[in-house]
NUTORVEX-16205 format. One record per residue (C-alpha): residue number from 1; x, y, z. Coordinates in steps of 0.1 Angstrom, whole numbers. Example, Ala and Ser with C-alpha at 12.3 -4.5 7.8 and 13.67 -1.06 7.14 Angstrom:
// residues 2
NODE    i      x      y      z
NODE    1    123    -45     78
NODE    2    137    -11     71
This chain:
// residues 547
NODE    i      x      y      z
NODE    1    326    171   -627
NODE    2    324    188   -590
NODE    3    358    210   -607
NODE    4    335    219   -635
NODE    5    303    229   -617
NODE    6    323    250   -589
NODE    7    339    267   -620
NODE    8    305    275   -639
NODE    9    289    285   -606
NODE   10    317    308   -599
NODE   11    309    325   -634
NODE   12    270    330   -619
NODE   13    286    352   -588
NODE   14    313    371   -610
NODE   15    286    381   -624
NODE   16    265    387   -593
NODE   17    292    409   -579
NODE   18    300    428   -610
NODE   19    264    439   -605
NODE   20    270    450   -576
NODE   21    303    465   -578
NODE   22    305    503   -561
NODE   23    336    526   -569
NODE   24    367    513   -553
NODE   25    374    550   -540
NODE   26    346    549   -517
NODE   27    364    525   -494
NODE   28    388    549   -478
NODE   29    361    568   -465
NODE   30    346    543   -445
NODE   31    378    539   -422
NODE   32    368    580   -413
NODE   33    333    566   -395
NODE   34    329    574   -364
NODE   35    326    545   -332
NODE   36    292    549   -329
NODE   37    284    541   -367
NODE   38    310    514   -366
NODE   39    289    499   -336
NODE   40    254    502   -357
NODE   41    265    491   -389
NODE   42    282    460   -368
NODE   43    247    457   -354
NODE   44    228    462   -388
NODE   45    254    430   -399
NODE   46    244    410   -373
NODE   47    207    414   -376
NODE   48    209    409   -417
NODE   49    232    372   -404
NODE   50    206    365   -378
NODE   51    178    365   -410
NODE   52    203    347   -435
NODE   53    206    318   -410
NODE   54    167    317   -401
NODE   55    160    318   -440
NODE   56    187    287   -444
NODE   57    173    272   -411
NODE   58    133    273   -429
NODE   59    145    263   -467
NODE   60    166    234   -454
NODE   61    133    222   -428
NODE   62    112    225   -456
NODE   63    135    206   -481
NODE   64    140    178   -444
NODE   65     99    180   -444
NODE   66     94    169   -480
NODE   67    121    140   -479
NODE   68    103    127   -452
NODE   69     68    126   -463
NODE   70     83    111   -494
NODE   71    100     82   -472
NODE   72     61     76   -462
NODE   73     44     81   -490
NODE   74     66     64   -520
NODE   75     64     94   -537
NODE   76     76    132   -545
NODE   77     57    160   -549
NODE   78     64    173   -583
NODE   79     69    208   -596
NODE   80     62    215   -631
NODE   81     83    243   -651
NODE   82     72    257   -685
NODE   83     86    271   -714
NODE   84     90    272   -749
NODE   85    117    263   -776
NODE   86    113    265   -813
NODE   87    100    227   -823
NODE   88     82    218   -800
NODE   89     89    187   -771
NODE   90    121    175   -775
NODE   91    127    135   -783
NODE   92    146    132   -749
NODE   93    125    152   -726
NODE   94    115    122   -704
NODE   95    151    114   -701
NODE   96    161    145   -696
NODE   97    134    151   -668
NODE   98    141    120   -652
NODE   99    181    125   -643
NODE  100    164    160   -632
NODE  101    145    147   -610
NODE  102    171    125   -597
NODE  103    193    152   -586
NODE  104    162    177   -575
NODE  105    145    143   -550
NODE  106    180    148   -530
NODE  107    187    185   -529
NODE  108    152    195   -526
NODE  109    130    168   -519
NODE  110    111    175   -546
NODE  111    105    159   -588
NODE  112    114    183   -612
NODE  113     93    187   -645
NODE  114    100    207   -674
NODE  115     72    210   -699
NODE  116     81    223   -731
NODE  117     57    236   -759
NODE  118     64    240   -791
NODE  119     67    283   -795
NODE  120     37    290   -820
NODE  121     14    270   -794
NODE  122     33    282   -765
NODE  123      9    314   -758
NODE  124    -24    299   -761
NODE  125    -17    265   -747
NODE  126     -2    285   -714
NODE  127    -28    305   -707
NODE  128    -51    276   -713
NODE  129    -34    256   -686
NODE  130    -30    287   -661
NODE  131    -69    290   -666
NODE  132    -81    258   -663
NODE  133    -59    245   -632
NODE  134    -40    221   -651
NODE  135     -4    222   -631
NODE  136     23    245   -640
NODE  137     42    259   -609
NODE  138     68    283   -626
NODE  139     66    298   -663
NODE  140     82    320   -686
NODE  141     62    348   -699
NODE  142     77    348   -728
NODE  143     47    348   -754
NODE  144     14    354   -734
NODE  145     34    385   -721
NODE  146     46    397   -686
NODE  147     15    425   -679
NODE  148    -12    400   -695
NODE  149     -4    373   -670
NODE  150     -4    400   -642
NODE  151    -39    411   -653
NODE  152    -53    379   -657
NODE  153    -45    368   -622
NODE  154    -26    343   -630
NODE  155     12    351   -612
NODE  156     16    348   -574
NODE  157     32    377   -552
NODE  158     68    362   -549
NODE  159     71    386   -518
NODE  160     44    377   -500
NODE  161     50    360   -462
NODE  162     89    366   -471
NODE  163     83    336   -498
NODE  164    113    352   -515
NODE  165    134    358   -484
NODE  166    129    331   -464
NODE  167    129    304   -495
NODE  168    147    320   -525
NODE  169    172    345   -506
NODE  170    200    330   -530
NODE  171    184    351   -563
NODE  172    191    380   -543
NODE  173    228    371   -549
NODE  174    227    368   -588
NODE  175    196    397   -593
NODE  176    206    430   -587
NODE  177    177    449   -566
NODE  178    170    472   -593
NODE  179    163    445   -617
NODE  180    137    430   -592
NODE  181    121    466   -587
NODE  182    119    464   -631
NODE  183     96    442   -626
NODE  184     74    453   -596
NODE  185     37    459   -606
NODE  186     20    486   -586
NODE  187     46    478   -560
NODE  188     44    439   -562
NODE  189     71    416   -572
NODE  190     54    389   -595
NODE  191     87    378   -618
NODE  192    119    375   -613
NODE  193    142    384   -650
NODE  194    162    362   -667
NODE  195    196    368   -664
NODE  196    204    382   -700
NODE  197    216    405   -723
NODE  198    189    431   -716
NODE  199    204    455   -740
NODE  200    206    445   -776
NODE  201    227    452   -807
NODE  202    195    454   -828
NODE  203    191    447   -865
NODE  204    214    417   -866
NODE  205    206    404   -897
NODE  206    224    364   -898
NODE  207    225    345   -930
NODE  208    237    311   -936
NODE  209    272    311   -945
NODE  210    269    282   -970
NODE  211    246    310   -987
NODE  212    269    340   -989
NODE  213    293    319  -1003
NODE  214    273    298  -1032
NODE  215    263    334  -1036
NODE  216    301    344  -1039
NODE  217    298    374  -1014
NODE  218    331    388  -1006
NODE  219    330    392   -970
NODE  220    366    411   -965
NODE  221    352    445   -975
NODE  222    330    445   -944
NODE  223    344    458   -909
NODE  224    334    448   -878
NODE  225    320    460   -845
NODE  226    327    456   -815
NODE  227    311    421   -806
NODE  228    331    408   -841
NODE  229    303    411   -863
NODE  230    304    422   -898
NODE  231    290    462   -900
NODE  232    271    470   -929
NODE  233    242    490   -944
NODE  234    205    483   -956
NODE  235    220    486   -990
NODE  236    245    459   -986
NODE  237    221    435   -973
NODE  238    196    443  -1005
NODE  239    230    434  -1026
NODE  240    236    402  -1009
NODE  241    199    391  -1010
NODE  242    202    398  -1045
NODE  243    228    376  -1051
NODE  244    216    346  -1029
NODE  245    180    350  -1048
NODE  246    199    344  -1078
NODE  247    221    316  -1066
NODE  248    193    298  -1044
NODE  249    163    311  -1065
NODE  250    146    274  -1049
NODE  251    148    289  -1012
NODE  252    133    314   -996
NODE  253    156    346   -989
NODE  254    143    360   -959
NODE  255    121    342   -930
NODE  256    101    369   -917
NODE  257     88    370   -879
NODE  258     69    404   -866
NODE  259    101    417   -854
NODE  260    108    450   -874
NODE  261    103    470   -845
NODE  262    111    450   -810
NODE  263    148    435   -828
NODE  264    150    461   -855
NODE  265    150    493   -839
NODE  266    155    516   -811
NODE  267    118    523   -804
NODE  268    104    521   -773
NODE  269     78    500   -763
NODE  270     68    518   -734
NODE  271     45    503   -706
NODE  272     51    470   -725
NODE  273     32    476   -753
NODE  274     37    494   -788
NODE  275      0    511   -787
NODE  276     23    546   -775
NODE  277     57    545   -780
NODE  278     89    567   -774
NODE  279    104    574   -808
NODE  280    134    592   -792
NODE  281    137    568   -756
NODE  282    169    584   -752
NODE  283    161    620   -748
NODE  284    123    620   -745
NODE  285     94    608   -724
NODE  286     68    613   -752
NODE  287     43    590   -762
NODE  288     40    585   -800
NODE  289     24    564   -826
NODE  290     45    547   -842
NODE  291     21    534   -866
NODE  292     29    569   -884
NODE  293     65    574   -879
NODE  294     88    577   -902
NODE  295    102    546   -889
NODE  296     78    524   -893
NODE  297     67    536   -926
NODE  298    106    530   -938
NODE  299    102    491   -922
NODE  300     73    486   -946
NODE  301     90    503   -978
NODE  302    116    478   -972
NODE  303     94    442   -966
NODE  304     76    458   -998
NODE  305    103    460  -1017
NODE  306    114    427  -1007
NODE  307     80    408  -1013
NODE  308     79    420  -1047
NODE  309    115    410  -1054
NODE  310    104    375  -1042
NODE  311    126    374  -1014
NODE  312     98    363   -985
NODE  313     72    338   -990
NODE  314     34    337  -1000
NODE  315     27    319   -962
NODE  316     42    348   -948
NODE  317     12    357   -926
NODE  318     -1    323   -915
NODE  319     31    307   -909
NODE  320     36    302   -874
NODE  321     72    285   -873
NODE  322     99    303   -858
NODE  323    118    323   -880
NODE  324    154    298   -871
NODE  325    135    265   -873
NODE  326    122    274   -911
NODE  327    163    280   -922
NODE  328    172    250   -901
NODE  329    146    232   -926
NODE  330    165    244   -955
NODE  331    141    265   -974
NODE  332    145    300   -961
NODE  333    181    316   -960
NODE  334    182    348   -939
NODE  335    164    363   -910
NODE  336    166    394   -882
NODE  337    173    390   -849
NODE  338    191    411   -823
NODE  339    231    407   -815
NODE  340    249    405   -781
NODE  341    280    386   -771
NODE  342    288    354   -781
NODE  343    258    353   -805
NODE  344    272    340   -834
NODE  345    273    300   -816
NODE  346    240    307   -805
NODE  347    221    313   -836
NODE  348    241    291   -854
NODE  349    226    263   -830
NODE  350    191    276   -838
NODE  351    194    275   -872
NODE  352    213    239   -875
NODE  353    237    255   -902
NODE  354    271    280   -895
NODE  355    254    316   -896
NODE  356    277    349   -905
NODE  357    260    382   -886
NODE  358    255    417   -898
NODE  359    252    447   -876
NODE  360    226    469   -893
NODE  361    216    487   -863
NODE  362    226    506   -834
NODE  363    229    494   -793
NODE  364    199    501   -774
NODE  365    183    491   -741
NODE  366    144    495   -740
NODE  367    123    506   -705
NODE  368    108    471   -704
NODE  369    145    454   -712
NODE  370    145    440   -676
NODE  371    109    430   -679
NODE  372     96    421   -706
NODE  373     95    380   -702
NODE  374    103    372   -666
NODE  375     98    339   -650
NODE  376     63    335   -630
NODE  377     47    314   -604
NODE  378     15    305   -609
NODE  379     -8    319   -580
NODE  380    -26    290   -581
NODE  381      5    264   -572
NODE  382      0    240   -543
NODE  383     31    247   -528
NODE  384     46    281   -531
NODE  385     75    271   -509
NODE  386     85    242   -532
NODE  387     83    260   -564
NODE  388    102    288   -548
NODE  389    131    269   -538
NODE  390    130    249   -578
NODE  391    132    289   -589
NODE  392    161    296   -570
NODE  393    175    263   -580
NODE  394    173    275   -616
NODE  395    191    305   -612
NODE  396    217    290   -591
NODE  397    221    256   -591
NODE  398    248    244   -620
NODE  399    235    209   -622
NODE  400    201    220   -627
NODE  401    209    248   -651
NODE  402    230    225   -671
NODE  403    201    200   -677
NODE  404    175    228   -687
NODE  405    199    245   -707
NODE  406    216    214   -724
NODE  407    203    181   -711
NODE  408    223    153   -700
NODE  409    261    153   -695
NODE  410    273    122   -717
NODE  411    245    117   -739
NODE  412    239    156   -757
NODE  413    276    170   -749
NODE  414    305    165   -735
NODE  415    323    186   -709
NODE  416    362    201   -722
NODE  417    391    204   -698
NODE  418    386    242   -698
NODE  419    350    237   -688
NODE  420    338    245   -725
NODE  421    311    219   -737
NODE  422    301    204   -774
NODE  423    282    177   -789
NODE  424    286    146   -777
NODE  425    302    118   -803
NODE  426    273    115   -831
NODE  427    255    142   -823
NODE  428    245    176   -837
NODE  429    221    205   -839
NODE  430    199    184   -857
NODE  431    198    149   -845
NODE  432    204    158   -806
NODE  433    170    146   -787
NODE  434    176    178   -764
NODE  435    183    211   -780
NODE  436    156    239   -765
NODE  437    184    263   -773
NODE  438    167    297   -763
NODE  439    192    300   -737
NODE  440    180    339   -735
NODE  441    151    332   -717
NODE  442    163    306   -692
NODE  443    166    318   -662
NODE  444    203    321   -653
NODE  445    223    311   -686
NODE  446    256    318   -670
NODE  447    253    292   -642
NODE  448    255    265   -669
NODE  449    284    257   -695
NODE  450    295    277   -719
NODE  451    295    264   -759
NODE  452    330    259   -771
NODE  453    338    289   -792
NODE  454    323    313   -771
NODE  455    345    331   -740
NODE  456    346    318   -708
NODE  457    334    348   -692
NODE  458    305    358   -716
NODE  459    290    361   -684
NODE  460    307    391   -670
NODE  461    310    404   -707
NODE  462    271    402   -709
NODE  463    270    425   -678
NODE  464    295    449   -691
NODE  465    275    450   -726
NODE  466    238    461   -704
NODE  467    259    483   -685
NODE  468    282    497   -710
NODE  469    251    503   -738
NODE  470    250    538   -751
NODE  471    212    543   -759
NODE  472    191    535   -728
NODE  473    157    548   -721
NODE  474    148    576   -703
NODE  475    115    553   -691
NODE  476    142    522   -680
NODE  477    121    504   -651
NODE  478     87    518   -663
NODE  479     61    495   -663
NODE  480     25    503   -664
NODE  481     -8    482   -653
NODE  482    -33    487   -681
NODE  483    -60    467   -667
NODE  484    -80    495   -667
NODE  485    -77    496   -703
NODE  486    -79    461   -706
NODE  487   -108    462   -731
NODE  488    -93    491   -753
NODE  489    -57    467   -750
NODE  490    -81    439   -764
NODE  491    -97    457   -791
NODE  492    -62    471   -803
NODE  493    -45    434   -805
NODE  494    -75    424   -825
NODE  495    -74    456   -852
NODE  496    -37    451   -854
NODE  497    -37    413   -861
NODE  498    -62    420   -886
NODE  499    -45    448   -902
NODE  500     -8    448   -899
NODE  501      4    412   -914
NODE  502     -3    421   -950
NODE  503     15    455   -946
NODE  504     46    443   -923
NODE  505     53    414   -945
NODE  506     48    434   -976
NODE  507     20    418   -996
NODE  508      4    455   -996
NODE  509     14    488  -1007
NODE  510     25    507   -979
NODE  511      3    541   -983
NODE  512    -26    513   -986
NODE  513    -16    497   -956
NODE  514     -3    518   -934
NODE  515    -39    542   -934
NODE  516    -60    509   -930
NODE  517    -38    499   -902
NODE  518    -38    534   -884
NODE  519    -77    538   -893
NODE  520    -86    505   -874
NODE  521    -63    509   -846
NODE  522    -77    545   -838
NODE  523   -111    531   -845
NODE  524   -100    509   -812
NODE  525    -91    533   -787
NODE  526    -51    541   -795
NODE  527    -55    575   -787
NODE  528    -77    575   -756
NODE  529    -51    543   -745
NODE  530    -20    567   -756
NODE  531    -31    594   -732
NODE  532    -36    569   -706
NODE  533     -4    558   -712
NODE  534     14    591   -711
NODE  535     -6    602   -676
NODE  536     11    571   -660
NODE  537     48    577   -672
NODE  538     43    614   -667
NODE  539     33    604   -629
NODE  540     63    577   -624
NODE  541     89    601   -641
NODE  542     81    628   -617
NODE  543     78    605   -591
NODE  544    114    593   -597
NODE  545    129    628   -602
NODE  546    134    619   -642
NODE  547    126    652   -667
C-alpha cells in the first residue's frame, strides 16, 4: 500500500512541477550572476526556508493541540466537506466516512465528514445550509456558483492571517500561482480550483455502445482525434440517432441537460455568467448577446428538430436528474458532455453502461476555466485552521483522496500491481455503495488512483492538454464582482428560467422562442448589465496590458 500511495502522490507533484516548468535554456545564464546576486538570492532562500519551517512548526502544533484536547475530551472536532454526485448519498457513506475519519484523527487530529447531496438538490440545499449556520466547513461551488457564494457572504478569505501560508503551504506545491490569482475576487483569494482539465474538447457527444450497435452503426468510417475519440459531424450524429430511434423506439434518444452552450461550444461566458458573452474569446474582448447569435439560434434549430423527431422527452423541462444517471437507468441513450483525456472510463462509470465518444466540437479553454467551481470555506467555520489543513489534505494527501474519490480499498476496488485500480470482486457501477464519480470536481484527482484503462500519467497528460489547447480566451483569469448588479443578475436568472426551457429543449419554434426569450431578458436589465460587464473587462484588460 505505502508503494502505491508514494507512487500516486508522485503523480500529484509531476504534475505540480510540469506547472511550473521554465525553459531549460534559462539555466546557463544563471552561472553569469554576479557575487553579490548569488549572496541575495542565497539570502532570499534562506528567508523563504526560515517561513517553510515556521509554517510546518504552526500546522504540526495545531494538529499536537487538537490530539490533545481530544485525549481530554473523548472526542474530535469534526470538519464537514460538501459536494455533490449524480444520485444522491451513497449506501456506504457512513462507512466510507468512518475509515476517513480514522486516518484524518491521526494525521490531523481532526474527524473528517463528507456530505454528499444528491446534484438536482445540491444548489438549494447548500445555500440553505451556508445560510442558516448548519455546519459545512469546505464546499464545492459547483451548482450555487463561484461569484454567487462570494456575494452572498458566504466564503472566507483563505489569505487572511497567512491561513493559507501558515496552514495550507502544501497547495502551493500542486496550484500554480496563476491559477490561485483566477480565482482572486477584487484581490481576495476565496477558492482554491480543482485540479482539472480546465480546457475542454467541447461537444463530446457519448452514446451507449450497446446502442450503436443494436442500431448496426458502422463505426470504422469514423477517424479519430487526438484524445482517440471518434471525429464526426452534426450530420452523422442526426444519422445515428436516426437509427437508434428506430432500433430502441422504447428509449429515449437523447437526455438533455442545459449544456448547449457551456459543453457545446466555444462561447465565452465572460465574468461567469452568459448575460454578455464573447462570441469570438480568441480574438476579441467584446461583449455580446448570445441570445441572438447565430450560435445559439443554430443550438435551438437543432433541439427543435430533434424534439419533433421524438428523440428527447416530454419531461424535458422539469426533469431534474442528471443527464448520466437517466441512461444509467436505461431509458435515455445519448447525451453531450465535454471530452478531455482519459474520458471515455469516466463517463462510462457515470452512465453504468460502455459509452463510445464523438468529437463534434473544437478545443477551447474559457476565461472562467480556472474558476468556475472552486472549492470554498465557509466564512462562518469554527475553525479555519482545521478546515484549512482538511483542504490541503484533499489536494495532497493520497489516502484521503483515494477515499473521496473511490471509497474504501478492499471493499469498492482493488489496487493492481501497476497501481491501476477496478472493482472490487462483485462489484460494479451499479451495485457499488460508493461511486460519487465526478472526479472533475474533486479537488486533486491525480493524487488518487488511476481506473484501469486509463494512462498512468493522465495527470501530466491533463496538464499538457490545458497547456497545449489551441483556443484560449483573450479574458483567461477575468473575473468580475457583479454585486452591484446583483438585482439586475436576479431578475435575469428569473426571465431566463422562465423563458429558455421550452426553446433550448425544443418544445417551441425557435423564431417563437428565441424573441420571447430575448424580449424578457432585455425587459430584465441585459443590456444595462452588458455594459457593466464590458466597463469592467475593458478596465482589467488594460490593466493587464491585453488589447
Amino acid at each position: 500500500m505505502k508503494k502505491h500511495l508514494a507512487i500516486a502522490l508522485a503523480t500529484v507533484l509531476t504534475v505540480g512541477m510540469l506547472a511550473g516548468c521554465g525553459n531549460a535554456a534559462d539555466s546557463g545564464s544563471a552561472a553569469q550572476e554576479t557575487t553579490s546576486d548569488q549572496t541575495a538570492t542565497t539570502t532570499t532562500e534562506d528567508n523563504t526556508s526560515t517561513a517553510a519551517e515556521e509554517s510546518l512548526d504552526a500546522a504540526a502544533q495545531a494538529i499536537a493541540d487538537r490530539k490533545a484536547e481530544a485525549e481530554k475530551t473523548g472526542e474530535y472536532k469534526k470538519v464537514v466537506v460538501s459536494f455533490f454526485d449524480w444520485t444522491g448519498a451513497p449506501a456506504g457513506l457512513e462507512r466510507v466516512n468512518a475509515k476517513l475519519s480514522e486516518y484524518t484523527e491521526e494525521t490531523l487530529g481532526l474527524d473528517v465528514e463528507l456530505l454528499i447531496i444528491d446534484s438536482a438538490a445540491y444548489t438549494d440545499d447548500i445555500k440553505l445550509m451556508l445560510s442558516s449556520g448548519e455546519q459545512v466547513d469546505l464546499f464545492s461551488t459547483c451548482g450555487p456558483g463561484y461569484m454567487t457564494c462570494v456575494n452572498n457572504g458566504y466564503t472566507a478569505d483563505l489569505e487572511e492571517n497567512d491561513l493559507l501560508a501558515t496552514y495550507g503551504a502544501k497547495l502551493q506545491d500542486v496550484v500554480r500561482p496563476e491559477y490561485f490569482d483566477a480565482c482572486r475576487v477584487g484581490g481576495v483569494l476565496y477558492g482554491v480550483p480543482p485540479i482539472k482539465d480546465y480546457a475542454i474538447q467541447t461537444a463530446a457527444v457519448c452514446i451507449g455502445t450497446e446502442y450503436l450497435e443494436g442500431a448496426g452503426v458502422d463505426l470504422s468510417k469514423f477517424d479519430k482525434d487526438d484524445l482517440g475519440y471518434y471525429k464526426c459531424t452534426w450530420d452523422d450524429v442526426d444519422e445515428m440517432f436516426a437509427a437508434m430511434h428506430a432500433a430502441f423506439p422504447d428509449k429515449t434518444v437523447y437526455s438533455t441537460q442545459d449544456n448547449m452552450l457551456s459543453q457545446g461550444s466555444c462561447v465565452d461566458p465572460v465574468g461567469g455568467d452568459y448575460y454578455g458573452s464573447l462570441l469570438d474569446p480568441a480574438n476579441s474582448l467584446t461583449v455580446e448577446n448570445v441570445y441572438e447569435s447565430e450560435v445559439f439560434k443554430t443550438w435551438c434549430d437543432r433541439f427543435y428538430r430533434w424534439n419533433q423527431a421524438g428523440y428527447i422527452s416530454g419531461d424535458a423541462m422539469t426533469d431534474k436528474n442528471g443527464a448520466s444517471a437517466r441512461i444509467k437507468s436505461g431509458a435515455f441513450m445519448a447525451m453531450m458532455a465535454c471530452g478531455k483525456p482519459a474520458y471515455q472510463n469516466q463517463i462510462s462509470g457515470e452512465c453504468g453502461r460502455p459509452m463510445t465518444v464523438f468529437d463534434v466540437g473544437d478545443p477551447f479553454m474559457s476565461s472562467s476555466a480556472v474558476s468556475s467551481f472552486p472549492w470554498c470555506m465557509n466564512q462562518a467555520t469554527e475553525d479555519p485552521v482545521a478546515a484549512m489543513q482538511v483542504l490541503e489534505a484533499l489536494y495532497t494527501d493520497p489516502v484521503v483522496a483515494n477515499l473521496a474519490c473511490w471509497g474504501e480499498e478492499g471493499v469498492e476496488y482493488v489496487v493492481n500491481d501497476d497501481t491501476s485500480i477496478n472493482w472490487a470482486p462483485g462489484v460494479d457501477a451499479n451495485n457499488s455503495e460508493y461511486y460519487p464519480n465526478v472526479l472533475w470536481l474533486m479537488p486533486n484527482q491525480y493524487a488518487a488512483h488511476v481506473w484501469e484503462g486509463d494512462p498512468l500519467d493522465v495527470g501530466p497528460q491533463t496538464a499538457a492538454f490545458n497547456d497545449n489547447c489551441p483556443v484560449k480566451s483573450k479574458a483567461l483569469g477575468f473575473t468580475w464582482d457583479n454585486g452591484d448588479y446583483a438585482a439586475e443578475y436576479t431578475a435575469l436568472q428569473n426571465a431566463y428560467q422562465e423563458y429558455s426551457g421550452k426553446v433550448i429543449y425544443g418544445f417551441v419554434d425557435p423564431e417563437t422562442g428565441l424573441k420571447e426569450l430575448n424580449d424578457a431578458l432585455k425587459a430584465a436589465g441585459l443590456e444595462e448589465y452588458m455594459a457593466a460587464k464590458q466597463e469592467a473587462l475593458n478596465a482589467w484588460a488594460a490593466e493587464n496590458g491585453i488589447n
